[in-house]
mmCIF file as Biopython writes it, N, C-alpha, C and O atoms, coordinates in Angstrom:
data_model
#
loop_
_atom_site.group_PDB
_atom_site.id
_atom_site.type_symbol
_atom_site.label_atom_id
_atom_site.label_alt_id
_atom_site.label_comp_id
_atom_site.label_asym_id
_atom_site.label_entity_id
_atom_site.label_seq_id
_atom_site.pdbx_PDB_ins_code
_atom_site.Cartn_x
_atom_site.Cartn_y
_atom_site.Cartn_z
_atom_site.occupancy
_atom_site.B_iso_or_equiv
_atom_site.auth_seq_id
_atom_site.auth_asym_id
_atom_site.pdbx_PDB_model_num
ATOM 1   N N  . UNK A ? 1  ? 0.849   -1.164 0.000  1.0 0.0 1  A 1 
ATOM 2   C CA . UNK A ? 1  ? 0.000   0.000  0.000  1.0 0.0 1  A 1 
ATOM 3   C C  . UNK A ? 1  ? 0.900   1.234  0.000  1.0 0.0 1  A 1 
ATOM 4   O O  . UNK A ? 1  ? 1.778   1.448  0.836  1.0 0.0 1  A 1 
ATOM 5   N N  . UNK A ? 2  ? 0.629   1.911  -0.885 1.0 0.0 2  A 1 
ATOM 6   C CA . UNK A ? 2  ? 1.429   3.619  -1.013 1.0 0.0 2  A 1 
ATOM 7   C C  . UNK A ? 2  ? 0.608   4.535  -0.940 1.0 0.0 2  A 1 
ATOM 8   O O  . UNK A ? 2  ? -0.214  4.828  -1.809 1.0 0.0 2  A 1 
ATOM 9   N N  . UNK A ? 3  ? 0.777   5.106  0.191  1.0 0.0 3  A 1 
ATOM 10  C CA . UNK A ? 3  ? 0.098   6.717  0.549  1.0 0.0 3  A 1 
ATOM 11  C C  . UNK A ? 3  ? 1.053   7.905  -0.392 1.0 0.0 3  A 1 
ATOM 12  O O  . UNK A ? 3  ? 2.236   7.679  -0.647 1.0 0.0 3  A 1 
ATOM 13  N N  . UNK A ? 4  ? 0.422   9.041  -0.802 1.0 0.0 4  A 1 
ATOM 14  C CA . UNK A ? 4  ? 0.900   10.250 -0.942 1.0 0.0 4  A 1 
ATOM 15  C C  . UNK A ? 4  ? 1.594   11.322 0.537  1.0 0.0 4  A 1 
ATOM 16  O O  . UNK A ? 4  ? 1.670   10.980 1.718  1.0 0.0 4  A 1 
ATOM 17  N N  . UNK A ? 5  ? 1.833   12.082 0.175  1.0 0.0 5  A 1 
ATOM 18  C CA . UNK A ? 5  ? 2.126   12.813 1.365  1.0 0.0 5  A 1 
ATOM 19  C C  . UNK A ? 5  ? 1.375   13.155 1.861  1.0 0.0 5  A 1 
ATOM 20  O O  . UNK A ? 5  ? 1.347   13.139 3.091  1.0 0.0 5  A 1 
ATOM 21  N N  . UNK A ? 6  ? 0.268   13.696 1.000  1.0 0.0 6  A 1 
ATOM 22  C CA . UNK A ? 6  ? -0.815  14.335 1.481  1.0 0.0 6  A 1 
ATOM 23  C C  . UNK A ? 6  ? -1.606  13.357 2.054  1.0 0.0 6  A 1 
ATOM 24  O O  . UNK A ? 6  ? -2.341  13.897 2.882  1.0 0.0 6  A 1 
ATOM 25  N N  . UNK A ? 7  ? -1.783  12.217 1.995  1.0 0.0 7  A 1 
ATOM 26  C CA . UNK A ? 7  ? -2.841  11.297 2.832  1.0 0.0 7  A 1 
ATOM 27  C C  . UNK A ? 7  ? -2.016  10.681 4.343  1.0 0.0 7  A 1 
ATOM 28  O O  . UNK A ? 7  ? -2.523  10.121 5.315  1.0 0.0 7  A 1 
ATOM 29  N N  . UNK A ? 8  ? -0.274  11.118 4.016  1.0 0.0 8  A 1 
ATOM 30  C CA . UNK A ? 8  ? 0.328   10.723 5.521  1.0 0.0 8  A 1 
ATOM 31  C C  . UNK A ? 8  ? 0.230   11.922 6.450  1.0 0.0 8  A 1 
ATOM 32  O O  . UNK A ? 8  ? 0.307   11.877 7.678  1.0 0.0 8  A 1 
ATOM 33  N N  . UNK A ? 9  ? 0.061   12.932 5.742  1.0 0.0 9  A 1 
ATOM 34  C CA . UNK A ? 9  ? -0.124  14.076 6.951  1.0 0.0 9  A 1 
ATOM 35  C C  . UNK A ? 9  ? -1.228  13.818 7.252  1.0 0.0 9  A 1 
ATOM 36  O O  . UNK A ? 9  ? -1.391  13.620 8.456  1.0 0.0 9  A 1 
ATOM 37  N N  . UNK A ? 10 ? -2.582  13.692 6.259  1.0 0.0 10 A 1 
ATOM 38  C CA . UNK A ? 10 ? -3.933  14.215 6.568  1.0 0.0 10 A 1 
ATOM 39  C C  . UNK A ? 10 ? -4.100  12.482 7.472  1.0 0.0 10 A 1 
ATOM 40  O O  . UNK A ? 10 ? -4.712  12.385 8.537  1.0 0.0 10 A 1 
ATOM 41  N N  . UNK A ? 11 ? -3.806  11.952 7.166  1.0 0.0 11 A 1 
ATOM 42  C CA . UNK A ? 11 ? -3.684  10.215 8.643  1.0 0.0 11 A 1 
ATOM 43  C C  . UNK A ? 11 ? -3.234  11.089 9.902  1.0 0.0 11 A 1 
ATOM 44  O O  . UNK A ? 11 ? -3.952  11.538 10.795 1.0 0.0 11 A 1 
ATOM 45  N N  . UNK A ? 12 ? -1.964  11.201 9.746  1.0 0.0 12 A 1 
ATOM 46  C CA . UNK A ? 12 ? -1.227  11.944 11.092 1.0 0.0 12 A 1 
ATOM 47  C C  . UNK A ? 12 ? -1.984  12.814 12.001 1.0 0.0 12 A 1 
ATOM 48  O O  . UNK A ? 12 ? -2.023  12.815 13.231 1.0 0.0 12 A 1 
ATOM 49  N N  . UNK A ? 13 ? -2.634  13.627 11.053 1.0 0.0 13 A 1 
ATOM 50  C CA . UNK A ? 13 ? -3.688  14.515 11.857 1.0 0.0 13 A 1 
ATOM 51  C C  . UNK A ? 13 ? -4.825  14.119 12.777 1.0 0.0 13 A 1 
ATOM 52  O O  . UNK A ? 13 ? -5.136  14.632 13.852 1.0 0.0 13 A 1 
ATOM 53  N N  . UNK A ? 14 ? -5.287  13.274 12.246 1.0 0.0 14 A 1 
ATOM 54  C CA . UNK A ? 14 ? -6.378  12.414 12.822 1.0 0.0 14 A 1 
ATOM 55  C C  . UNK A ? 14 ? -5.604  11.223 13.725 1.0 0.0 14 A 1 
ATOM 56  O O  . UNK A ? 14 ? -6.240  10.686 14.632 1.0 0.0 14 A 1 
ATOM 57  N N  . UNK A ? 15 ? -4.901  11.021 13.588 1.0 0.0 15 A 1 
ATOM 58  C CA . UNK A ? 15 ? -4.111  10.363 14.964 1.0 0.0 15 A 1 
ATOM 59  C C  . UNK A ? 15 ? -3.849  11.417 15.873 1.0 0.0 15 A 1 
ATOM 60  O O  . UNK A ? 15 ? -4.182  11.051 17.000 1.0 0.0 15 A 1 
ATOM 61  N N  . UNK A ? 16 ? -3.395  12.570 15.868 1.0 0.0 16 A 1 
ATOM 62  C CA . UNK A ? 16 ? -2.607  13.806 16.429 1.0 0.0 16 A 1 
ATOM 63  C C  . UNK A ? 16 ? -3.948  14.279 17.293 1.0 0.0 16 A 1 
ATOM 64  O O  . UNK A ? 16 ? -3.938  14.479 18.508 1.0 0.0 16 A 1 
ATOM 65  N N  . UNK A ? 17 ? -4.940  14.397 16.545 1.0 0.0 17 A 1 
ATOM 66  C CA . UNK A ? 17 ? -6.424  15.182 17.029 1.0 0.0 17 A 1 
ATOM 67  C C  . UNK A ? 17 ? -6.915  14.548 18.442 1.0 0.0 17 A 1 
ATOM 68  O O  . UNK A ? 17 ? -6.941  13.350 18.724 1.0 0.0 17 A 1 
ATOM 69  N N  . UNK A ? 18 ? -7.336  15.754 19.346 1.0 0.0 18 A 1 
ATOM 70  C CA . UNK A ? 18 ? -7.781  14.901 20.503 1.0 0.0 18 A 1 
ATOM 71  C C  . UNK A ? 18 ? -9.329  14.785 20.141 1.0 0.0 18 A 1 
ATOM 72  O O  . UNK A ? 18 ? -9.978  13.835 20.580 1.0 0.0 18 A 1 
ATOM 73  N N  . UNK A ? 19 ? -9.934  15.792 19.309 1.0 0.0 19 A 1 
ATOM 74  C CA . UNK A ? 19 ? -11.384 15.654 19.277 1.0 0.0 19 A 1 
ATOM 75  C C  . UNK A ? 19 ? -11.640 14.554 18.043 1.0 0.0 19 A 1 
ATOM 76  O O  . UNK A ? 19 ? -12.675 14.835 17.437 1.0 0.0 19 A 1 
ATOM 77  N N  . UNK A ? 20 ? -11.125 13.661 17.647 1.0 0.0 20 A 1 
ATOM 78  C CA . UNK A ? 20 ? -11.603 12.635 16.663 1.0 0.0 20 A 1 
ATOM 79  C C  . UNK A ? 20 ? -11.701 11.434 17.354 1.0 0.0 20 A 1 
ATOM 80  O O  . UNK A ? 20 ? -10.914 11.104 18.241 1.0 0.0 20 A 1 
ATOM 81  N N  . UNK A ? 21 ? -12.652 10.766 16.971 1.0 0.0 21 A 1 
ATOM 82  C CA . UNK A ? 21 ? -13.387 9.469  17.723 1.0 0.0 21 A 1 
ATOM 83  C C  . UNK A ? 21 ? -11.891 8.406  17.456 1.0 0.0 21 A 1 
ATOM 84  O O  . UNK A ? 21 ? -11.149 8.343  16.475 1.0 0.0 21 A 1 
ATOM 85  N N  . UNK A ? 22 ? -11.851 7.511  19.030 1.0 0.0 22 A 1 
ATOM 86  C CA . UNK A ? 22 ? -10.623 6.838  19.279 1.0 0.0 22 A 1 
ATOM 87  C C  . UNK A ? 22 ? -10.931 5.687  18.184 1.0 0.0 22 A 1 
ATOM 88  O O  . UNK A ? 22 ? -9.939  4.990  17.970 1.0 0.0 22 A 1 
ATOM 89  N N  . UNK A ? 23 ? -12.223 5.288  17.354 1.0 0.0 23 A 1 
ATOM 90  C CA . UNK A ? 23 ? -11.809 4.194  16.432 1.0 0.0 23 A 1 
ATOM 91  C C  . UNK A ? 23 ? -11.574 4.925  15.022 1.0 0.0 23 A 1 
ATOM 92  O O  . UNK A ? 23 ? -11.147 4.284  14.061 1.0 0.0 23 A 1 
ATOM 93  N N  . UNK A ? 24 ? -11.873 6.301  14.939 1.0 0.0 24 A 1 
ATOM 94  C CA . UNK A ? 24 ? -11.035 6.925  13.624 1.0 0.0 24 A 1 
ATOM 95  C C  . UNK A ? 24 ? -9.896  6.905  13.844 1.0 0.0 24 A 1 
ATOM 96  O O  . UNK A ? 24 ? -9.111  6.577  12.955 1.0 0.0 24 A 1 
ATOM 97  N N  . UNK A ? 25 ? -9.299  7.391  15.606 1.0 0.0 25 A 1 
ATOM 98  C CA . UNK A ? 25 ? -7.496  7.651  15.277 1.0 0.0 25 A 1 
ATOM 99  C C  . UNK A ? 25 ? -7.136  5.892  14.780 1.0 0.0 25 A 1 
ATOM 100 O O  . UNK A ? 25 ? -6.388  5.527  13.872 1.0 0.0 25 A 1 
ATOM 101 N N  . UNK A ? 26 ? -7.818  5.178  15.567 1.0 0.0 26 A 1 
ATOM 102 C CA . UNK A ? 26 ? -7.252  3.506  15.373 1.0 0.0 26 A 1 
ATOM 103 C C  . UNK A ? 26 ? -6.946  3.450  13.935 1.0 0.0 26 A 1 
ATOM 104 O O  . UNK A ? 26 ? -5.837  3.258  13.438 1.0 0.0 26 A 1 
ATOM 105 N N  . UNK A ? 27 ? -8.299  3.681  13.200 1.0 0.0 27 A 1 
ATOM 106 C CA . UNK A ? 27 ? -8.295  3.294  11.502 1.0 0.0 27 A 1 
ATOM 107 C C  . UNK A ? 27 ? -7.297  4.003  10.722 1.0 0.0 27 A 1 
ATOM 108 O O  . UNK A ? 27 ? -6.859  3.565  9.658  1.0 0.0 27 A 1 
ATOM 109 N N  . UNK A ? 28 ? -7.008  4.880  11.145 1.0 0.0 28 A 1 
ATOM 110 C CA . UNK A ? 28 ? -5.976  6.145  10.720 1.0 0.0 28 A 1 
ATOM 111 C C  . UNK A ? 28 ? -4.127  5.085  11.028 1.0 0.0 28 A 1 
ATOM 112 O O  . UNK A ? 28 ? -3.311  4.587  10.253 1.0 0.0 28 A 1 
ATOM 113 N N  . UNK A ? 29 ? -4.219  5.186  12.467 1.0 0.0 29 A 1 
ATOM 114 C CA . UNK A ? 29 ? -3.175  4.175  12.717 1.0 0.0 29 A 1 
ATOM 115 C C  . UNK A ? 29 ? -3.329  2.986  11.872 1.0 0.0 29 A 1 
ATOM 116 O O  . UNK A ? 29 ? -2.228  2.924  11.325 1.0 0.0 29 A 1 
ATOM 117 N N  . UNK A ? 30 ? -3.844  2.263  11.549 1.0 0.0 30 A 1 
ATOM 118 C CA . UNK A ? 30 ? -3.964  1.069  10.904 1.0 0.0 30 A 1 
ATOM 119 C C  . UNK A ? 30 ? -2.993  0.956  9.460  1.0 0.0 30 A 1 
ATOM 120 O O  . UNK A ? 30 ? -1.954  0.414  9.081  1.0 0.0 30 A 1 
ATOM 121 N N  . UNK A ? 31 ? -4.120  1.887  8.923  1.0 0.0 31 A 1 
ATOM 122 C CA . UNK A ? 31 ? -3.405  2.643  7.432  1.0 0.0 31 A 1 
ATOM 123 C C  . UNK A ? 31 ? -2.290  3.154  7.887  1.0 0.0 31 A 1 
ATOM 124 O O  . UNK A ? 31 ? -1.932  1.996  8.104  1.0 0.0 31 A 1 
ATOM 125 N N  . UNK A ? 32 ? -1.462  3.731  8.216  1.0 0.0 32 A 1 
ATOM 126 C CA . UNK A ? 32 ? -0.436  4.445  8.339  1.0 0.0 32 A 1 
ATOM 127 C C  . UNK A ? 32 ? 0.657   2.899  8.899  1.0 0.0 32 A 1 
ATOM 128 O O  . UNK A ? 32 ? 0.982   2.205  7.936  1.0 0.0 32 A 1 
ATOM 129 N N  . UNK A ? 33 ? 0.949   2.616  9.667  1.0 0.0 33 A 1 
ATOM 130 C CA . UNK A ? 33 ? 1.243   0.990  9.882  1.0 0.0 33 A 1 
ATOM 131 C C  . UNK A ? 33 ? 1.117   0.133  8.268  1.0 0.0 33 A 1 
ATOM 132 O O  . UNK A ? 33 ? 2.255   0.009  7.815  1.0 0.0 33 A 1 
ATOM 133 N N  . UNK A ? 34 ? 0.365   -0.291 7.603  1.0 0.0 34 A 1 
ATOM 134 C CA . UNK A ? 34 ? 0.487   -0.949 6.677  1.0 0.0 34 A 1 
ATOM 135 C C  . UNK A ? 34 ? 1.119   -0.256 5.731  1.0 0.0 34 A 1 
ATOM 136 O O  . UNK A ? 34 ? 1.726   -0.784 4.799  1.0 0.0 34 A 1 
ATOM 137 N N  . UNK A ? 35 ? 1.012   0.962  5.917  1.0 0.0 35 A 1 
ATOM 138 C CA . UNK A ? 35 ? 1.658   1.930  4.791  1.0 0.0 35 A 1 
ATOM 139 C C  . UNK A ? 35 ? 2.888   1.862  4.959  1.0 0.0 35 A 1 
ATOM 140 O O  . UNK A ? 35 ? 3.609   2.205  4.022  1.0 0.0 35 A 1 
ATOM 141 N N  . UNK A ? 36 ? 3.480   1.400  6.206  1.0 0.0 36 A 1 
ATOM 142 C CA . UNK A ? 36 ? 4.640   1.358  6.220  1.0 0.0 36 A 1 
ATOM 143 C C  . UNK A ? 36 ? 5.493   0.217  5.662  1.0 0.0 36 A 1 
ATOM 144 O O  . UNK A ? 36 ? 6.689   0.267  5.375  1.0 0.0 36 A 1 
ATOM 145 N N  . UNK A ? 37 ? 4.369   -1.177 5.529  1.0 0.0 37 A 1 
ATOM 146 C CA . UNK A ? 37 ? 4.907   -2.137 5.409  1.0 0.0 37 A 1 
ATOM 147 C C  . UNK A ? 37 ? 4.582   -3.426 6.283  1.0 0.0 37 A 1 
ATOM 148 O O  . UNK A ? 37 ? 4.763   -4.538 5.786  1.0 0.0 37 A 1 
ATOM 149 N N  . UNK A ? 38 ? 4.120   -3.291 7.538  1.0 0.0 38 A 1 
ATOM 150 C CA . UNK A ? 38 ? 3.923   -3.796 8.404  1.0 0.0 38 A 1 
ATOM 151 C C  . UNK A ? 38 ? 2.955   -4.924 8.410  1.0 0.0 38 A 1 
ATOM 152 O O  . UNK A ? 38 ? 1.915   -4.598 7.837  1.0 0.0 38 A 1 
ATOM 153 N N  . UNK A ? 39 ? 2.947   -6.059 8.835  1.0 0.0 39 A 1 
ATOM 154 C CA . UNK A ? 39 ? 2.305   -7.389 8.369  1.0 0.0 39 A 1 
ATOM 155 C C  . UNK A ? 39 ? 0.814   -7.049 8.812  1.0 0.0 39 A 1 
ATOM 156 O O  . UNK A ? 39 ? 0.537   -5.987 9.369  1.0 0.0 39 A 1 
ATOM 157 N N  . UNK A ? 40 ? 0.007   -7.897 8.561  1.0 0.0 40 A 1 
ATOM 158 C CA . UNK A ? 40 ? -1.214  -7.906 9.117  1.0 0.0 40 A 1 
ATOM 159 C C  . UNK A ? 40 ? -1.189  -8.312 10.636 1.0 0.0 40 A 1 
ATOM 160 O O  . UNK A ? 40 ? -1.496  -7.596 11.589 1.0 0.0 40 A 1 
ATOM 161 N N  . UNK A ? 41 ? -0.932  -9.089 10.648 1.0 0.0 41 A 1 
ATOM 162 C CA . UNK A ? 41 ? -0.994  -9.952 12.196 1.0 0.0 41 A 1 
ATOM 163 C C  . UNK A ? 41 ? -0.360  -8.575 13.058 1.0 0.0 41 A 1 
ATOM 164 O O  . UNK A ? 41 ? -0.925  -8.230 14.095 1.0 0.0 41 A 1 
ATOM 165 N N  . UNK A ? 42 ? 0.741   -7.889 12.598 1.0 0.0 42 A 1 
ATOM 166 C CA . UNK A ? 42 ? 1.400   -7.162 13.538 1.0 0.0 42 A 1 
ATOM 167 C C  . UNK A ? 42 ? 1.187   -6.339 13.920 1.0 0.0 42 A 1 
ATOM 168 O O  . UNK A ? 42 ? 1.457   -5.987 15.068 1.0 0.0 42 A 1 
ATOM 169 N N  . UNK A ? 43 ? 0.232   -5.298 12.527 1.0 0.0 43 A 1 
ATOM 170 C CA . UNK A ? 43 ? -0.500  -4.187 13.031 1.0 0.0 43 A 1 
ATOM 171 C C  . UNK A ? 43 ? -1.805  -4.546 14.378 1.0 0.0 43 A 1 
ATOM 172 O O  . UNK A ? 43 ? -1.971  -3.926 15.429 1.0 0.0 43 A 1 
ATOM 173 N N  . UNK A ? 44 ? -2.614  -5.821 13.823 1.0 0.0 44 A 1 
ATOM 174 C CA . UNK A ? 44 ? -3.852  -6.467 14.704 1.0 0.0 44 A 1 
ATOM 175 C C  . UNK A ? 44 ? -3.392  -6.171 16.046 1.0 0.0 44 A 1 
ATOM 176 O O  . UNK A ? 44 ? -4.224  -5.603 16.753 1.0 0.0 44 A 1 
ATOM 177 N N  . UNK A ? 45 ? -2.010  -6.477 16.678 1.0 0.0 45 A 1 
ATOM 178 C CA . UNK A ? 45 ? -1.826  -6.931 17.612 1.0 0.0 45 A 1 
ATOM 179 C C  . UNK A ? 45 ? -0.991  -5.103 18.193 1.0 0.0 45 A 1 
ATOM 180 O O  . UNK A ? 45 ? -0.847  -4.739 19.360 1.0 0.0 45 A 1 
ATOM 181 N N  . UNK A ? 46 ? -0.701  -4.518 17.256 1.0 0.0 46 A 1 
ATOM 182 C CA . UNK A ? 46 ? -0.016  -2.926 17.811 1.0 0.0 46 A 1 
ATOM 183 C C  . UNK A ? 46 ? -1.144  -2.030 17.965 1.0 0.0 46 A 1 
ATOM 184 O O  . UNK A ? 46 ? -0.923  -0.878 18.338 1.0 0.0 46 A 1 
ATOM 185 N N  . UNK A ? 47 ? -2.674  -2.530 17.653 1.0 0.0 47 A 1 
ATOM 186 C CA . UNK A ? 47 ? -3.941  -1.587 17.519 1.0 0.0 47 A 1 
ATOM 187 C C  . UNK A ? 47 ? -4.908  -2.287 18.106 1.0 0.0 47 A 1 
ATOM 188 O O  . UNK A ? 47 ? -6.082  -1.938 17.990 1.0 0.0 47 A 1 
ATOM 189 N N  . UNK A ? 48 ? -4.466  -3.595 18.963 1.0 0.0 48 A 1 
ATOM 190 C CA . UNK A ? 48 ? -5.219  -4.392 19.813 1.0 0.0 48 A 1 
ATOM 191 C C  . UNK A ? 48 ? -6.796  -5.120 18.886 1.0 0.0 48 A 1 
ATOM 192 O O  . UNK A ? 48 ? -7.792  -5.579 19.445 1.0 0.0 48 A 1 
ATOM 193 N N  . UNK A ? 49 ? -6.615  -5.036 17.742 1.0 0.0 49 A 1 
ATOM 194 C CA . UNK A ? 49 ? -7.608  -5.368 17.024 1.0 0.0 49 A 1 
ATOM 195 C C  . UNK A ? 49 ? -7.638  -6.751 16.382 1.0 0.0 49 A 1 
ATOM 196 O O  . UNK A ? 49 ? -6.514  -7.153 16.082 1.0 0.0 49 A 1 
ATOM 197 N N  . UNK A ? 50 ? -8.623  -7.563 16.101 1.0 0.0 50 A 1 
ATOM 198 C CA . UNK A ? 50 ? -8.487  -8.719 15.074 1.0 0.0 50 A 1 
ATOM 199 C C  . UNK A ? 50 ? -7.818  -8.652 13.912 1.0 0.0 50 A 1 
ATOM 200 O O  . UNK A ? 50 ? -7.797  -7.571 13.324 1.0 0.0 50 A 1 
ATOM 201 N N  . UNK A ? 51 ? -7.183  -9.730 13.391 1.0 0.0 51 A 1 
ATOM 202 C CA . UNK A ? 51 ? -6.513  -9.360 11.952 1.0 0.0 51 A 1 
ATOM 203 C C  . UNK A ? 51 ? -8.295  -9.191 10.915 1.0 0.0 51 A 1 
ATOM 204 O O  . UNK A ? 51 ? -8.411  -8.264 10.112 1.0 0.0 51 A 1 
ATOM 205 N N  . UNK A ? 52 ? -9.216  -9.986 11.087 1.0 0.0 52 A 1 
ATOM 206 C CA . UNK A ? 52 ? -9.903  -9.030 9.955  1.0 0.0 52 A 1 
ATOM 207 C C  . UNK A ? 52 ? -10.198 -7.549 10.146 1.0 0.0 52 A 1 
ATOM 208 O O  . UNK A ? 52 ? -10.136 -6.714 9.244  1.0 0.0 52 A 1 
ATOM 209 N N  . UNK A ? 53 ? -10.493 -7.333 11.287 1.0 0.0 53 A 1 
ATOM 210 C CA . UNK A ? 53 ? -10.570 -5.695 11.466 1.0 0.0 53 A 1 
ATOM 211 C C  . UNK A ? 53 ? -9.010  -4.674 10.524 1.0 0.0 53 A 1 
ATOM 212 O O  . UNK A ? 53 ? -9.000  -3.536 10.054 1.0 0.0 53 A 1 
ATOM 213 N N  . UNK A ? 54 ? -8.140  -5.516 10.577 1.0 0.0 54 A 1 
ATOM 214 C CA . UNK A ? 54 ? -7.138  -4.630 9.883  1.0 0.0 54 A 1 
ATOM 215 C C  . UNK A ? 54 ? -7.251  -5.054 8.346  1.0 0.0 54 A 1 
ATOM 216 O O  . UNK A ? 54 ? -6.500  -4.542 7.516  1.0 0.0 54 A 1 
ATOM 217 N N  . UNK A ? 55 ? -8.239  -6.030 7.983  1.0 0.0 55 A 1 
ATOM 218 C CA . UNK A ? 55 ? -8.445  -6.514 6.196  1.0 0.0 55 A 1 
ATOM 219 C C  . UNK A ? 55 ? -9.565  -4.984 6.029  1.0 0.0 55 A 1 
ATOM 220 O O  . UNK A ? 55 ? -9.451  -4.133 5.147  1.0 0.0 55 A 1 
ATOM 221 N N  . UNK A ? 56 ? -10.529 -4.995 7.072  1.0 0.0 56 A 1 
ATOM 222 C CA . UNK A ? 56 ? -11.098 -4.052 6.401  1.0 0.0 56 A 1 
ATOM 223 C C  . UNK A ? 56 ? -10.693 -2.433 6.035  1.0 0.0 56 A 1 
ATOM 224 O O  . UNK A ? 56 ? -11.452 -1.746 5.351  1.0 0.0 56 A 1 
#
C-alpha cells in the first residue's frame, strides 16, 4: 500500500487530534502501519484489534 504525502499528513492529523473518535485515530493508525509495510498480524496486535478488522 502507497500513501501520498498528502494522505500521511492528513492520517497523522487524525491520529494527532484529541477531538476525533478513538476508532477513527485507530483506523488512521492502521493505514499508516500498513503503509509502512507492516504485516497484518502485527498491526492487529499494535492496535489491539483482530486481523480481519485490519483486512477491512
Amino acid at each position: 500500500m502507497e500513501l501520498t504525502t498528502d494522505e500521511q499528513v492528513e492520517l497523522r492529523a487524525l491520529v494527532n487530534d484529541r477531538d476525533v473518535p478513538a476508532n477513527v485515530a485507530t483506523r488512521a493508525r492502521i493505514v499508516l502501519w500498513r503503509a509502512e509495510g507492516r504485516q497484518k498480524k502485527d498491526v492487529a496486535a499494535l492496535a489491539g484489534v483482530s486481523r480481519p478488522a485490519v483486512d477491512l
